[in-house]
Phi, psi and omega in degrees: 000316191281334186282321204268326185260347163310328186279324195290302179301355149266330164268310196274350148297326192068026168250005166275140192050061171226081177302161145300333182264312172345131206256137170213020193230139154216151188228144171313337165278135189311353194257355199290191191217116150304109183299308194231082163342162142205178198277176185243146183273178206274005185265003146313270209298022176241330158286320170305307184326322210264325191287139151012263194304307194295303189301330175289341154319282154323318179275346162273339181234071144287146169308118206309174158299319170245061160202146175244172188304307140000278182315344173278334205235192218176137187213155192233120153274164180221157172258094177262354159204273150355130158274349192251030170257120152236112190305174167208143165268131167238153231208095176282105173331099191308062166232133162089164164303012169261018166313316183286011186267316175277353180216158191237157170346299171289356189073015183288147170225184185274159158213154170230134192235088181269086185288091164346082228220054178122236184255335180240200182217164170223168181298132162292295189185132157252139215209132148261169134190195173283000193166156188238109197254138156233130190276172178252357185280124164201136192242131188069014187103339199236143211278157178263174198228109209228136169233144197203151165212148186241074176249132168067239172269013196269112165228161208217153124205161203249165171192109181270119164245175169268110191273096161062028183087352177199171163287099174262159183286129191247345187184140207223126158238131254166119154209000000 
């Protein structure tokens, strides 16, 4: 009973599985900055190997012989639910001709939102937009996560909870 109301009095202050350091806002543009890098682990990076997006990427750049797979990308960590989880927001790095592979003209780009699950992690949710918002909003224990776009007077933005292992789409606004 005192674990269950502890949990409930910790999610809804919205201090459980949250730093003060912590990066919760990102953007897509290629000049933005990841505050506190961190490295990406290999069971990350065996899942990118796997998306999509990367592989028709790879066949237009292939990966030089002393450069890995690593080297495309940027990672944040996060608390999107656990504190003692820690999630990583990814980030394709802005160099070289794989920019167009990952961000398009208007600057929209990917995230990979990757989830602590033991010892390795898995894919959350992949998302494009101009930006990635992570909320103090949380469902099911796990904070919720808004993507967003903009051209002219034209805006969007998605807002995704956690469903069942991933992230889904929970709402759509559009003016």
């Amino acid at each position: 009973m005192l674990g269950s109301c502890l949990f409930l009095l910790l999610e809804s202050s919205g201090a459980w599985g949250k730093t003060e350091e912590e990066q919760t806002s990102f953007d897509a543009d290629p000049s933005s900055q990841i505050t506190r890098p961190v490295p990406l682990p290999d069971s990350v990076l065996q899942i990118l190997a796997q998306d999509s997006e990367v592989v028709a990427c790879r066949k237009e750049n292939p990966i030089a012989s002393e450069s890995s797979l690593a080297s495309w990308f940027v990672a944040s960590e996060i608390h999107l639910g656990r504190p003692d989880e820690t999630d990583l927001i990814v980030l394709p790095l802005a160099q070289g001709n794989r920019l167009m592979c990952f961000h398009s003209v208007e600057g929209i780009g990917w995230f990979w939102v990757f989830r602590q699950v033991g010892a390795h992690y898995e894919l959350a949710l992949k998302t494009a937009g101009l930006g990635l918002s992570i909320l103090d909003l949380r469902h099911h224990g796990f904070r919720d996560i808004r993507s967003g776009l903009a051209f002219g007077s034209y805006s969007s933005q998605t807002t995704y909870r956690f469903e069942n292992g991933k992230y889904r789409k929970y709402r759509s606004e559009s003016k």
